[in-house]
N, CA, C and O atoms as CSV, one atom per row, in Angstrom:
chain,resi,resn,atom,element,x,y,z
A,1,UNK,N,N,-141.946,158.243,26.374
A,1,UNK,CA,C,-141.441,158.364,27.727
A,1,UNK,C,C,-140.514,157.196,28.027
A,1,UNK,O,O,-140.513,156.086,27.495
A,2,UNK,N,N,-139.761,157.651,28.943
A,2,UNK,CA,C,-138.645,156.826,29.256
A,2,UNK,C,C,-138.708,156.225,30.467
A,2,UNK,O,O,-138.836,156.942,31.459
A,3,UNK,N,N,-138.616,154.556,30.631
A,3,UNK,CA,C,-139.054,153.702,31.719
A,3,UNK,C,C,-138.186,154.372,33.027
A,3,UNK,O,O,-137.403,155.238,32.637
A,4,UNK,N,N,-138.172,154.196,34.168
A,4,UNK,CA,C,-137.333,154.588,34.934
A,4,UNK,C,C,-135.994,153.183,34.734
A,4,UNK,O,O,-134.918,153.388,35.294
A,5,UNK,N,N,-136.129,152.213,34.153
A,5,UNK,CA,C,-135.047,151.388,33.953
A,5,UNK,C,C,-134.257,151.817,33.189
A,5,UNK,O,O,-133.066,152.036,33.410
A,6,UNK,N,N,-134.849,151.978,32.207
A,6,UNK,CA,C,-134.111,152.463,31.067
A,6,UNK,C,C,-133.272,154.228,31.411
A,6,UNK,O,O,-132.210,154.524,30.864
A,7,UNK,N,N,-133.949,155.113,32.305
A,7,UNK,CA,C,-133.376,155.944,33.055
A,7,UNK,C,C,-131.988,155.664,33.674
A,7,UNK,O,O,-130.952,156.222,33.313
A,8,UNK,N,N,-132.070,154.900,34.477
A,8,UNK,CA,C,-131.098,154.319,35.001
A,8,UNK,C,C,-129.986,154.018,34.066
A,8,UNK,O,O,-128.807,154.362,34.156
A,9,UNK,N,N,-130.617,153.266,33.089
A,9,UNK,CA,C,-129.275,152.239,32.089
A,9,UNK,C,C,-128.764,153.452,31.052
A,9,UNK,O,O,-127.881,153.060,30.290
A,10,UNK,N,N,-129.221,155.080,30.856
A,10,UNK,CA,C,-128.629,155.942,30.075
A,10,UNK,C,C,-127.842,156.738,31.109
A,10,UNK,O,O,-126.884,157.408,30.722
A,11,UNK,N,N,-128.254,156.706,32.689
A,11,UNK,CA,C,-127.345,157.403,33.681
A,11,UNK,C,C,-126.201,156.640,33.646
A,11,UNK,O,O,-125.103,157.180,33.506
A,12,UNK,N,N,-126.348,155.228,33.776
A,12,UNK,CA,C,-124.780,154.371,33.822
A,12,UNK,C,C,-123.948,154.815,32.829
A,12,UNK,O,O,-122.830,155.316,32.948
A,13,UNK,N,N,-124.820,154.506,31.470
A,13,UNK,CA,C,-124.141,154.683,30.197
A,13,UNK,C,C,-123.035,156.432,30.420
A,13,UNK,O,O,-121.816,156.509,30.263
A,14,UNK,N,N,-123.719,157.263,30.700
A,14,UNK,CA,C,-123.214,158.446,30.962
A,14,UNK,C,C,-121.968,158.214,31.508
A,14,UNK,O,O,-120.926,158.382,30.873
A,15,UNK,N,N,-122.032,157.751,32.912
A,15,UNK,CA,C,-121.459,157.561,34.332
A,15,UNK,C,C,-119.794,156.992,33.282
A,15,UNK,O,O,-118.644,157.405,33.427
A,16,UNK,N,N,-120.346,155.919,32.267
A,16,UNK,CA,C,-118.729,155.209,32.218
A,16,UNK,C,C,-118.200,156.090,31.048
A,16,UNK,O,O,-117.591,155.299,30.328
A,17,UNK,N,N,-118.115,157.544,30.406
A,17,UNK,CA,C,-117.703,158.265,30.001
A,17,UNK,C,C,-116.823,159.544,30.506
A,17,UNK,O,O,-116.052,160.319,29.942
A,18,UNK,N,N,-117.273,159.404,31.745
A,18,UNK,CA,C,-117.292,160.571,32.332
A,18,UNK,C,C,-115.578,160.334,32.505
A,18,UNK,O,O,-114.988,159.262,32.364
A,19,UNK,N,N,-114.844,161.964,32.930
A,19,UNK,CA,C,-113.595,161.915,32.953
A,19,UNK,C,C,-113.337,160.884,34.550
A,19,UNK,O,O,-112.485,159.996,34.571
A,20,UNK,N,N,-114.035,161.139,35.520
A,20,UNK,CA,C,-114.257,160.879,36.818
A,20,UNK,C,C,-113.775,159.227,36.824
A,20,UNK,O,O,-112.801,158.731,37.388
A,21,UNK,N,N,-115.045,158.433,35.810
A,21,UNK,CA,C,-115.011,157.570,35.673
A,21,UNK,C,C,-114.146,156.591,35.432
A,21,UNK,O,O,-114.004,155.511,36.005
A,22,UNK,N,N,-113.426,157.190,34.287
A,22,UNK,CA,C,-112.544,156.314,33.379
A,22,UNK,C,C,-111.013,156.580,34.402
A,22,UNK,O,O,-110.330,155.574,34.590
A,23,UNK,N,N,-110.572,157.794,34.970
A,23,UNK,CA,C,-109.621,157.719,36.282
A,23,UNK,C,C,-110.043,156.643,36.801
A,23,UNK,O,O,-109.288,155.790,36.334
A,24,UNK,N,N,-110.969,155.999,37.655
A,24,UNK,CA,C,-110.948,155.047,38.486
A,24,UNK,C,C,-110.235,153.746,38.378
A,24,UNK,O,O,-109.555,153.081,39.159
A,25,UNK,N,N,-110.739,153.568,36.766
A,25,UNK,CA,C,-110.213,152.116,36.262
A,25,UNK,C,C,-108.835,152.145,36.230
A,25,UNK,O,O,-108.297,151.073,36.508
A,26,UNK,N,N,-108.044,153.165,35.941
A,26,UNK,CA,C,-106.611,153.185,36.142
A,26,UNK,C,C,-106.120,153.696,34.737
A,26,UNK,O,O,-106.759,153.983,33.725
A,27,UNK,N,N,-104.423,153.717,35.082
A,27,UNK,CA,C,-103.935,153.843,33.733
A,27,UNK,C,C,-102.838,153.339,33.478
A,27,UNK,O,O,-102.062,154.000,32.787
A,28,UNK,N,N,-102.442,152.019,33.957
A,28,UNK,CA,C,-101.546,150.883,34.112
A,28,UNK,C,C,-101.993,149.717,34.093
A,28,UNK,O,O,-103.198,149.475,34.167
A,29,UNK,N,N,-100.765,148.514,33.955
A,29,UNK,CA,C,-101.265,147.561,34.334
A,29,UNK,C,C,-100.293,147.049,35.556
A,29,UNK,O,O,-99.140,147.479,35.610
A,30,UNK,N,N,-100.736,146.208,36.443
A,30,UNK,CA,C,-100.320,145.587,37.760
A,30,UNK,C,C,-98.926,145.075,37.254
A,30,UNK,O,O,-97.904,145.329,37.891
A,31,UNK,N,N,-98.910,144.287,35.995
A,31,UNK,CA,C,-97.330,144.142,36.027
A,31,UNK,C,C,-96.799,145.064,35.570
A,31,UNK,O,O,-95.609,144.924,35.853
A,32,UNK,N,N,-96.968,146.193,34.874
A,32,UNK,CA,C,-96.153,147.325,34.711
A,32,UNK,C,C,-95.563,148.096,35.616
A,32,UNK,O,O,-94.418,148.539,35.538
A,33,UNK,N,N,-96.440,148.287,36.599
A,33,UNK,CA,C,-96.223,148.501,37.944
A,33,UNK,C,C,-94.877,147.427,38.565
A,33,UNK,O,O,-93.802,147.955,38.851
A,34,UNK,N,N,-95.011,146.382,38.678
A,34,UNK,CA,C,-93.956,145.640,39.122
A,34,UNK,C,C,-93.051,145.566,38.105
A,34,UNK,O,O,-92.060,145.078,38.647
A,35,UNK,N,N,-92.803,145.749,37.002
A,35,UNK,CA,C,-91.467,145.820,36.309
A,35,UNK,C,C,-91.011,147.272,36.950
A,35,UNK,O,O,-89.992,147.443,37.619
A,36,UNK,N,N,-92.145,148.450,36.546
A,36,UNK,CA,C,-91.778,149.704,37.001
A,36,UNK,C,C,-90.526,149.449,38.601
A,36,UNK,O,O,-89.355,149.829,38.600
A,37,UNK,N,N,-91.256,148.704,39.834
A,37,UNK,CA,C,-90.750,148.717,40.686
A,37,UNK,C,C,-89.204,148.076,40.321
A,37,UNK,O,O,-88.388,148.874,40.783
A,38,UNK,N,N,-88.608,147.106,39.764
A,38,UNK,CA,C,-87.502,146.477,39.938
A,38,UNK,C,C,-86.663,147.385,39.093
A,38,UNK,O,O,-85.512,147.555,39.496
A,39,UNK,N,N,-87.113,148.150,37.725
A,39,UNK,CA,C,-86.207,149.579,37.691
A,39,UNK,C,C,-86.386,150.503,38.630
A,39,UNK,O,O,-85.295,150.979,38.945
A,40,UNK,N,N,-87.292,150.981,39.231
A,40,UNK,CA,C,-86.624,151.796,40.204
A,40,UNK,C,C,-85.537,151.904,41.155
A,40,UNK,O,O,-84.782,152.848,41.389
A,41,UNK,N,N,-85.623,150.602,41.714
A,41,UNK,CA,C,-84.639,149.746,42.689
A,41,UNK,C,C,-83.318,149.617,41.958
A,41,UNK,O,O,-82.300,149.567,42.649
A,42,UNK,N,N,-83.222,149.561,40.709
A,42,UNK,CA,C,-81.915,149.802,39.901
A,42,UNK,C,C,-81.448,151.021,39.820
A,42,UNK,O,O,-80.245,151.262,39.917
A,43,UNK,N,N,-82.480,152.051,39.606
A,43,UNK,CA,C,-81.524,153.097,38.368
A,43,UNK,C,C,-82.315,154.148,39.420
A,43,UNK,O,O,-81.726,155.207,39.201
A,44,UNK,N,N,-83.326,154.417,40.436
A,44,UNK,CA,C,-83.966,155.478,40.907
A,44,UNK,C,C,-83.543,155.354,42.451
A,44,UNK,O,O,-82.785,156.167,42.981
A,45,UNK,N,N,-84.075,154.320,43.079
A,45,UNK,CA,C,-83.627,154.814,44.416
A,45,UNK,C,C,-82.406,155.284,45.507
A,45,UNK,O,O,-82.433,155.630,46.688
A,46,UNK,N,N,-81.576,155.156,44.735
A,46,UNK,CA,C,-80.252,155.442,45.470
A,46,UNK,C,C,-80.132,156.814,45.998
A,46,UNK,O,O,-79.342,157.314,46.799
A,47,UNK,N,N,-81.358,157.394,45.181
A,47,UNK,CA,C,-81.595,159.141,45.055
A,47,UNK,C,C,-82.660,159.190,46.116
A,47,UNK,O,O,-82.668,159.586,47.281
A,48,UNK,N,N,-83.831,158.489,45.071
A,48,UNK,CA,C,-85.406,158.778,45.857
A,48,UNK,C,C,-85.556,158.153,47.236
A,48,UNK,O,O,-86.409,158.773,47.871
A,49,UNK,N,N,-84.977,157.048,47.991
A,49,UNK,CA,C,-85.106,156.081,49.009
A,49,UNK,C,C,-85.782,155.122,47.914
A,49,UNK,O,O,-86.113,155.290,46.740
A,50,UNK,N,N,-85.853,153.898,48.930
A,50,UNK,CA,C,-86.157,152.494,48.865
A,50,UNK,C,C,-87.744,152.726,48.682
A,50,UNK,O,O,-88.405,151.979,47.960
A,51,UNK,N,N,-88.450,154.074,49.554
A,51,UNK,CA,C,-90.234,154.070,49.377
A,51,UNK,C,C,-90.550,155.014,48.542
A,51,UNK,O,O,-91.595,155.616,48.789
A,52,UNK,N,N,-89.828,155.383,47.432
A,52,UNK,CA,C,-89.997,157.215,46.967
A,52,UNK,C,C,-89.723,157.956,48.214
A,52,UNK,O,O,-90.012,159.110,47.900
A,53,UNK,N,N,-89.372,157.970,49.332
A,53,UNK,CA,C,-89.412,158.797,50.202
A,53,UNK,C,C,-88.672,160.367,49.913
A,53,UNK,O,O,-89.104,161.351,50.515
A,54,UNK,N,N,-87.559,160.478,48.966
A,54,UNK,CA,C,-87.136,160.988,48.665
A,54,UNK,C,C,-85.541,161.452,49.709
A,54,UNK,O,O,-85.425,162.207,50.674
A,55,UNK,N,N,-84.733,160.781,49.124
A,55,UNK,CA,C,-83.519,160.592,50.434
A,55,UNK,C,C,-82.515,160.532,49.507
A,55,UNK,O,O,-82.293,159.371,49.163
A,56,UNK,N,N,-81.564,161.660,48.773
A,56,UNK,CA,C,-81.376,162.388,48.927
A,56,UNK,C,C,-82.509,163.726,47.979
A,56,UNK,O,O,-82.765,164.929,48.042
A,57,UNK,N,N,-82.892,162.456,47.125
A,57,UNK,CA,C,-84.042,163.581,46.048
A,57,UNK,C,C,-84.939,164.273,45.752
A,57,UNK,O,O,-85.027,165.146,46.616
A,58,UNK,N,N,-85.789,164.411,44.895
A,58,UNK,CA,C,-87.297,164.826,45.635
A,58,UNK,C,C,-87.990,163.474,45.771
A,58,UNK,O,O,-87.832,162.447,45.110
A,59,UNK,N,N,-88.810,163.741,46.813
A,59,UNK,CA,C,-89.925,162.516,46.775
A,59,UNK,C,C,-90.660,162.455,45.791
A,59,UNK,O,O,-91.014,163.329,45.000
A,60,UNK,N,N,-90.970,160.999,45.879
A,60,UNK,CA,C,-91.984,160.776,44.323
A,60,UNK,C,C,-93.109,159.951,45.019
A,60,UNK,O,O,-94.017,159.348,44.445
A,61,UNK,N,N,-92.830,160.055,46.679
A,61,UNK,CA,C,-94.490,159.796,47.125
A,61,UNK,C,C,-94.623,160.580,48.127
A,61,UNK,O,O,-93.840,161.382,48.634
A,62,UNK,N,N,-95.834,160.244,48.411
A,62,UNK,CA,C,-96.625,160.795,49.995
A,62,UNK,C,C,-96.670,162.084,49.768
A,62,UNK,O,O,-96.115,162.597,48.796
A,63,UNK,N,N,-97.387,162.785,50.711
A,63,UNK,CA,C,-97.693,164.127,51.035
A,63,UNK,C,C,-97.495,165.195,50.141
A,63,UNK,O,O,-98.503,165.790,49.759
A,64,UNK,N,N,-95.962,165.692,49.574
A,64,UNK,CA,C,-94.972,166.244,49.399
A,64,UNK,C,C,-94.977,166.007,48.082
A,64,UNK,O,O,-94.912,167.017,47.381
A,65,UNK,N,N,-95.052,164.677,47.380
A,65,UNK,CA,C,-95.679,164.057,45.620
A,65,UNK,C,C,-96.809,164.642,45.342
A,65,UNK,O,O,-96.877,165.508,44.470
A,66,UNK,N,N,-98.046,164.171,46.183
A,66,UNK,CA,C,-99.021,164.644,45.996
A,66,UNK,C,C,-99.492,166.237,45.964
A,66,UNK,O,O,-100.449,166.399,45.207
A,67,UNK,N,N,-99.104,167.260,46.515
A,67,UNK,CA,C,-99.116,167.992,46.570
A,67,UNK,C,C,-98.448,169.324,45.325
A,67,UNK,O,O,-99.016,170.333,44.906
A,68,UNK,N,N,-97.060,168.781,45.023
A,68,UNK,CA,C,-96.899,169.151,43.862
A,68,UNK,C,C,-97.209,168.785,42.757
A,68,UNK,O,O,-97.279,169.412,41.700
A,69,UNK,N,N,-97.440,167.528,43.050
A,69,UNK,CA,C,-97.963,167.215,41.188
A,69,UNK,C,C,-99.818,166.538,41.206
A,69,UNK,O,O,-100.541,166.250,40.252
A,70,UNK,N,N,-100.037,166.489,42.414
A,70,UNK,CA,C,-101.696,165.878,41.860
A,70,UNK,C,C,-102.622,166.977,42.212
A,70,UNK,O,O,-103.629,166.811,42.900
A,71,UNK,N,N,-102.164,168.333,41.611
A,71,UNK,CA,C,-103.347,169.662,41.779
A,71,UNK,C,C,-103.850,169.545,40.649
A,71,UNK,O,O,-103.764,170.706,40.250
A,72,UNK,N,N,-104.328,168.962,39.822
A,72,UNK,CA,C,-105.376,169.200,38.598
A,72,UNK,C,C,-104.292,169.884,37.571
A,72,UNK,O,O,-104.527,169.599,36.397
A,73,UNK,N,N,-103.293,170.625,37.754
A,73,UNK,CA,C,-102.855,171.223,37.021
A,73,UNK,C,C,-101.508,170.398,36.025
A,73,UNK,O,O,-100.775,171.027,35.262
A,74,UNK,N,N,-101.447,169.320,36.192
A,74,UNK,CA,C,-100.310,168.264,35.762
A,74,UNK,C,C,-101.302,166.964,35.088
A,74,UNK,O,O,-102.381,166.475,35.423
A,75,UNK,N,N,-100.448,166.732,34.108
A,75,UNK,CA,C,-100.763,165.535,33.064
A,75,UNK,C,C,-99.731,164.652,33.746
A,75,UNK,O,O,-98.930,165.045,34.594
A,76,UNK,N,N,-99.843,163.391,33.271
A,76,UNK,CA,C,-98.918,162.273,33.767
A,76,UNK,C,C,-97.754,162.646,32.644
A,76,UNK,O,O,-96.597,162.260,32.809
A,77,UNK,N,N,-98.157,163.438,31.476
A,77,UNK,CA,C,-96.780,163.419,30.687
A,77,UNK,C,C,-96.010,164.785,31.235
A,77,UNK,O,O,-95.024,165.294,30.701
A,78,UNK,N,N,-96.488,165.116,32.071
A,78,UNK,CA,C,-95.560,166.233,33.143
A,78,UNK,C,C,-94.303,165.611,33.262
A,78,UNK,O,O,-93.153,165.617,32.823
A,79,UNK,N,N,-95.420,164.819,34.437
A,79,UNK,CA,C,-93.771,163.728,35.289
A,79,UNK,C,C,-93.422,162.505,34.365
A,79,UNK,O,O,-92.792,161.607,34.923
A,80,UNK,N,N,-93.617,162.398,33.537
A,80,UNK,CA,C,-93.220,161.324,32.307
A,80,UNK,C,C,-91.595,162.122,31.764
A,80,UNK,O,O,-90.434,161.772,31.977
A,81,UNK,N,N,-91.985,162.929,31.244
A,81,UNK,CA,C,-91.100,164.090,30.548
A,81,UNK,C,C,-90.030,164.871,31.475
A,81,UNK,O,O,-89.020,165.366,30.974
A,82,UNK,N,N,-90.364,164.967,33.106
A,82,UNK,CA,C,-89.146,165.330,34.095
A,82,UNK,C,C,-88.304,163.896,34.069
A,82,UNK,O,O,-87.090,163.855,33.871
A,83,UNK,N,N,-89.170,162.680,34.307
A,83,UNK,CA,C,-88.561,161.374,34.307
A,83,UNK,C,C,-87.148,161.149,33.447
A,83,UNK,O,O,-85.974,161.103,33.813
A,84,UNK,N,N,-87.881,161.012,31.949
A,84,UNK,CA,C,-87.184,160.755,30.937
A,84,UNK,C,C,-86.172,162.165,30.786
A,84,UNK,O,O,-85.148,161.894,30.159
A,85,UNK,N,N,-86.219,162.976,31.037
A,85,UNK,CA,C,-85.441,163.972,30.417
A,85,UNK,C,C,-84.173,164.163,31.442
A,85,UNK,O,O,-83.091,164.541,30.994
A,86,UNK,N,N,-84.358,163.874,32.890
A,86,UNK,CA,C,-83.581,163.935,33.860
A,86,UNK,C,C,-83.270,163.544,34.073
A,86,UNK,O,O,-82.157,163.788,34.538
A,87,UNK,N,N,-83.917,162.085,34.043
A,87,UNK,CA,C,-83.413,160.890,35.396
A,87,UNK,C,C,-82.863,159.833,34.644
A,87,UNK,O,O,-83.333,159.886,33.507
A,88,UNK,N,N,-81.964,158.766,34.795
A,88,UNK,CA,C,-81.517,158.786,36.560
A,88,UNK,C,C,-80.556,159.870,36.430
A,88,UNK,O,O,-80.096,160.150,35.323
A,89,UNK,N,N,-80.178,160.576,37.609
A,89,UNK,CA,C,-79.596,161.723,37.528
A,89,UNK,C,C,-78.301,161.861,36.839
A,89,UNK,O,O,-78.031,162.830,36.130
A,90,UNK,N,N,-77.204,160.499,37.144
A,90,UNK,CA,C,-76.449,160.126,36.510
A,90,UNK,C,C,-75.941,159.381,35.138
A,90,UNK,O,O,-74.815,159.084,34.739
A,91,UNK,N,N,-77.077,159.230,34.663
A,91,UNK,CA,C,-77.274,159.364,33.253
A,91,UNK,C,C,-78.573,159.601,32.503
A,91,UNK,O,O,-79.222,158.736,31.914
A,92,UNK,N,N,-78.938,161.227,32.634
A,92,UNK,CA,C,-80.417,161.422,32.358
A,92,UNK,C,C,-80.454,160.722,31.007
A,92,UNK,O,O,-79.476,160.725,30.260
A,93,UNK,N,N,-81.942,159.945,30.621
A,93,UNK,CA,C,-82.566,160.114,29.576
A,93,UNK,C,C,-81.862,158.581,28.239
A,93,UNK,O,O,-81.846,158.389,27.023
A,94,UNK,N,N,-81.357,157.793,29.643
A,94,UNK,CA,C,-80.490,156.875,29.431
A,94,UNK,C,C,-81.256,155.206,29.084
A,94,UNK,O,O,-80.859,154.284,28.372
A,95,UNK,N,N,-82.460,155.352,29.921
A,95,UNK,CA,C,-83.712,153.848,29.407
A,95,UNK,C,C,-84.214,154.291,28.224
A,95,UNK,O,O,-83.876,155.177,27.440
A,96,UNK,N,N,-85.097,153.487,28.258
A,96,UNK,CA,C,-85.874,152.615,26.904
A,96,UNK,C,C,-87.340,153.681,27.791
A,96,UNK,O,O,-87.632,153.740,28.985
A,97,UNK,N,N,-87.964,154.372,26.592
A,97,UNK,CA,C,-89.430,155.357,27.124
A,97,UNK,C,C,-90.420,154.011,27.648
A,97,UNK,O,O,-91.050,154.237,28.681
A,98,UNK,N,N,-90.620,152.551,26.984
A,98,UNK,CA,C,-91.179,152.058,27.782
A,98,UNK,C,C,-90.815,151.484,28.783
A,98,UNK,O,O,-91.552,150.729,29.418
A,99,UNK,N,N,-89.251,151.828,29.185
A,99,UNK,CA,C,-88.897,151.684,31.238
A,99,UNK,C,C,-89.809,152.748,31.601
A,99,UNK,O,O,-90.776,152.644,32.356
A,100,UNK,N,N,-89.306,154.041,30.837
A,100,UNK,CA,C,-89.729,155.053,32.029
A,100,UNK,C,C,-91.144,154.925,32.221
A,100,UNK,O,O,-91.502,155.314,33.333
A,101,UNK,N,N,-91.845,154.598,31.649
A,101,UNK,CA,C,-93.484,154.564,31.853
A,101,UNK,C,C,-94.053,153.306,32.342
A,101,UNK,O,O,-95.233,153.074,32.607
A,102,UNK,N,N,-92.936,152.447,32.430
A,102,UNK,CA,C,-93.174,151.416,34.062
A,102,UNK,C,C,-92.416,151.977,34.940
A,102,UNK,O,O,-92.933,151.477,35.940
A,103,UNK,N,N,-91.360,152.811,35.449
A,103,UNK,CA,C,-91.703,153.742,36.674
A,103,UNK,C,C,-92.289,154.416,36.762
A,103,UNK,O,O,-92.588,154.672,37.928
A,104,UNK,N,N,-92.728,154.982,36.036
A,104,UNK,CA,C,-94.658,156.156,36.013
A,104,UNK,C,C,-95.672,155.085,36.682
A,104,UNK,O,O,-96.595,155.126,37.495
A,105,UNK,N,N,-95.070,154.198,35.980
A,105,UNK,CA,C,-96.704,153.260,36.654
A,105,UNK,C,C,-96.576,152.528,38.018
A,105,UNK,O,O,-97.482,151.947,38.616
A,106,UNK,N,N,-95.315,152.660,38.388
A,106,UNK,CA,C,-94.861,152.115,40.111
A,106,UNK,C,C,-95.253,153.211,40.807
A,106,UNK,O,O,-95.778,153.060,41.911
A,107,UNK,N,N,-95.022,154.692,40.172
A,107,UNK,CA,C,-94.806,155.709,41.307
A,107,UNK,C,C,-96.226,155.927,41.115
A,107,UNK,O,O,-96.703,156.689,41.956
A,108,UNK,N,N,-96.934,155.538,40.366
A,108,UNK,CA,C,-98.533,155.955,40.379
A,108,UNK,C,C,-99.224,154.828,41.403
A,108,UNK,O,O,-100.261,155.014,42.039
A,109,UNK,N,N,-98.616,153.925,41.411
A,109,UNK,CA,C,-99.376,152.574,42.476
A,109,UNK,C,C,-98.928,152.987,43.562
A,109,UNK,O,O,-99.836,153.272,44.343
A,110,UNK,N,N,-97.638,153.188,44.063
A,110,UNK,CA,C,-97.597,153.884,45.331
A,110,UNK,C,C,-98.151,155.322,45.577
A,110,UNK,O,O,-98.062,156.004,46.598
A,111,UNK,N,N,-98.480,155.482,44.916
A,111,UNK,CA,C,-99.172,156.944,45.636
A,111,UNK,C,C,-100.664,156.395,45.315
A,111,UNK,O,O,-101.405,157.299,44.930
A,112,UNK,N,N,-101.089,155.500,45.365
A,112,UNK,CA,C,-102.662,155.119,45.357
A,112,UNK,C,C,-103.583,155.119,44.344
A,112,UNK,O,O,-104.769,155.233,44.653
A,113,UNK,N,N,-103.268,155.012,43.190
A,113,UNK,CA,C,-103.562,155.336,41.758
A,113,UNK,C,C,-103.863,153.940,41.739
A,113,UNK,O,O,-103.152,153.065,42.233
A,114,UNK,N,N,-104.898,153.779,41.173
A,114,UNK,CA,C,-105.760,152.087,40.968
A,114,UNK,C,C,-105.035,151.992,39.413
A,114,UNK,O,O,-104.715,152.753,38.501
A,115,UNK,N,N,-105.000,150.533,39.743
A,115,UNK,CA,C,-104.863,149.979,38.136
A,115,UNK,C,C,-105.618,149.989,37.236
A,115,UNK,O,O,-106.693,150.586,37.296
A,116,UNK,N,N,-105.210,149.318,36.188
A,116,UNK,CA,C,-106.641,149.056,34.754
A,116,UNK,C,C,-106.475,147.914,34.046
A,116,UNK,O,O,-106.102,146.854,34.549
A,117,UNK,N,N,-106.682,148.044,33.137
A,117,UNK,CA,C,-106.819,147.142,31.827
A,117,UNK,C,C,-105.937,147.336,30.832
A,117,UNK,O,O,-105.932,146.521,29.909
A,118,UNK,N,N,-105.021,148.448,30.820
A,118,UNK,CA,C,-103.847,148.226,29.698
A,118,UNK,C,C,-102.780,149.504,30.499
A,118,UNK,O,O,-103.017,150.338,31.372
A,119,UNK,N,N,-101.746,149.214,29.838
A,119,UNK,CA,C,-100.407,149.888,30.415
A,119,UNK,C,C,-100.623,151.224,29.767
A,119,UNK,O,O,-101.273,151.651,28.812
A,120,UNK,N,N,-99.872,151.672,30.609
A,120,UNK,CA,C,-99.545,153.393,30.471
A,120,UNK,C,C,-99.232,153.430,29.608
A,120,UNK,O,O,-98.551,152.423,29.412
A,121,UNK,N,N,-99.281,154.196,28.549
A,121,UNK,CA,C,-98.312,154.504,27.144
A,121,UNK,C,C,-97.336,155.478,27.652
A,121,UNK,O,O,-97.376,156.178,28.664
A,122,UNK,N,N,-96.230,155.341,26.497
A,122,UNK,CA,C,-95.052,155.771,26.278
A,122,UNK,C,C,-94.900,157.105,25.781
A,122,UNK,O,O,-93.809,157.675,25.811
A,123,UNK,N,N,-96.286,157.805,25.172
A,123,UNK,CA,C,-95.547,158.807,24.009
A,123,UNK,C,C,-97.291,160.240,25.094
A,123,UNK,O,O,-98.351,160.189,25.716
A,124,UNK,N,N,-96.455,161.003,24.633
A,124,UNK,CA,C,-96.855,162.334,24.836
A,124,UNK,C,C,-98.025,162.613,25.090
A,124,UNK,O,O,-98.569,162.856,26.167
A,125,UNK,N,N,-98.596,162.557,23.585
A,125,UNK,CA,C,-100.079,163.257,23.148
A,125,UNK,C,C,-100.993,162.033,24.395
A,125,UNK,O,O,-101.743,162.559,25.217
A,126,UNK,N,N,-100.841,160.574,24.407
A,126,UNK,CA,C,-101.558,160.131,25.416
A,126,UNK,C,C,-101.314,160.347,26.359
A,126,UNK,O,O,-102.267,159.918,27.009
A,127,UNK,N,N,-100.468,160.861,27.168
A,127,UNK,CA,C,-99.881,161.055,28.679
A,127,UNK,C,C,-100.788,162.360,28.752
A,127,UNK,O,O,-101.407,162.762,29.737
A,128,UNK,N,N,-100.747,162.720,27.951
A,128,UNK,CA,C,-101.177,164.739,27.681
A,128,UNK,C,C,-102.510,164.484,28.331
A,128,UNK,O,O,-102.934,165.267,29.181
A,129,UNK,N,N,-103.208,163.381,27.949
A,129,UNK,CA,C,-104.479,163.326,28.347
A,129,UNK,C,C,-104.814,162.775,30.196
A,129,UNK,O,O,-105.980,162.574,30.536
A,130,UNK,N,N,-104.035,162.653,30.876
A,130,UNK,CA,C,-104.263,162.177,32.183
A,130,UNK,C,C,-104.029,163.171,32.763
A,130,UNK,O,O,-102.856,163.538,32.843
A,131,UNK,N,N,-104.844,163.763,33.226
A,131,UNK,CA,C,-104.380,164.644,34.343
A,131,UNK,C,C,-104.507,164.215,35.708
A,131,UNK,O,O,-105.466,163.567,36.127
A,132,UNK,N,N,-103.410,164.630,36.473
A,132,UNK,CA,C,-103.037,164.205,38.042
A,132,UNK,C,C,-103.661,164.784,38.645
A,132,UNK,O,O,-103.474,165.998,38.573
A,133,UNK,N,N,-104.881,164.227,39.690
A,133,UNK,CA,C,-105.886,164.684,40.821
A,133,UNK,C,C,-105.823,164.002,42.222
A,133,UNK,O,O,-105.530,162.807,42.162
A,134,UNK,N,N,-105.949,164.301,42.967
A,134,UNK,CA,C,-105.505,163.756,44.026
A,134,UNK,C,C,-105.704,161.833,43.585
A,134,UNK,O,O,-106.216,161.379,42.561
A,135,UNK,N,N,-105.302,161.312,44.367
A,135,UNK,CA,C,-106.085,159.317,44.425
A,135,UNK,C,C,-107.129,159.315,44.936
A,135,UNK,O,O,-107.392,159.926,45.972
A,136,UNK,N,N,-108.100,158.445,44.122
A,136,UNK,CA,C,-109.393,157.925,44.699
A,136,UNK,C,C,-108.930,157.624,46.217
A,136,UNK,O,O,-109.736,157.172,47.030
C-alpha cells in the first residue's frame, strides 16, 4: 500500500507531464521575447501597429489573434510558417528562421503566453508540437 505521501508525490510526478502542465512553463525565453520585440519594430510593425494591433494588417494580438489562432486547432508552427513564408510583406521570407522565432516569441508574450526555460525553436517538427490554446 501506498502512503498517502507518497500518493501525493506520484500525483505531482503525473501533474509535471501532463500536456496542461508543461504549456504553463512556457515556450520561450524572456530575452527572446525582447530581441523578438526590436525586430518587430524593424521589419513588422509598419503593417501590424506599434501593439500588434493590426493597422494596416492582421492583428497579431488581442481578441481577434486569439480567436483565430488559439482554438486548439493551430501549432505555433502554423504561425511560424505564415511568419516566415510571408512576412515582412515586403520582402517575404527575407530573416534568419531564428529572427522569426523571436517574433513568435514577442507575439506569444503579448498575447499572455508565460515564459520558460529555453527559447522557441526554429524548425518545424518542434513547433508541430505546441499547440495554441487560449493563455493561462
Amino acid at each position: 500500500m501506498i502512503s498517502g505521501r507518497a500518493t501525493w508525490a506520484l500525483v505531482a510526478l503525473a501533474l509535471s507531464f501532463s500536456p496542461s502542465a508543461q504549456a504553463q512553463t512556457g515556450w520561450y525565453l524572456p530575452e527572446q521575447a525582447a530581441r523578438g520585440e526590436l525586430l518587430y519594430q524593424a521589419h513588422c510593425a509598419s503593417c501590424h501597429g506599434q501593439r500588434l494591433e493590426g493597422n494596416p494588417g492582421a492583428p497579431l494580438a488581442g481578441p481577434a489573434f486569439l480567436a483565430r489562432w488559439a482554438d486548439g486547432s493551430h501549432s505555433v508552427d502554423d504561425l511560424f510558417y505564415i511568419l516566415r513564408t510571408l512576412m515582412p510583406y515586403s520582402a517575404p521570407g527575407s530573416l534568419e528562421r531564428g529572427q522569426y522565432a523571436d517574433i513568435t516569441a514577442h507575439i506569444l508574450r503579448v498575447n499572455g503566453y508565460p515564459s520558460g526555460v529555453k527559447e522557441l525553436p526554429s524548425t518545424g517538427k518542434s513547433l508541430r508540437q505546441i499547440i495554441l490554446a487560449p493563455p493561462p
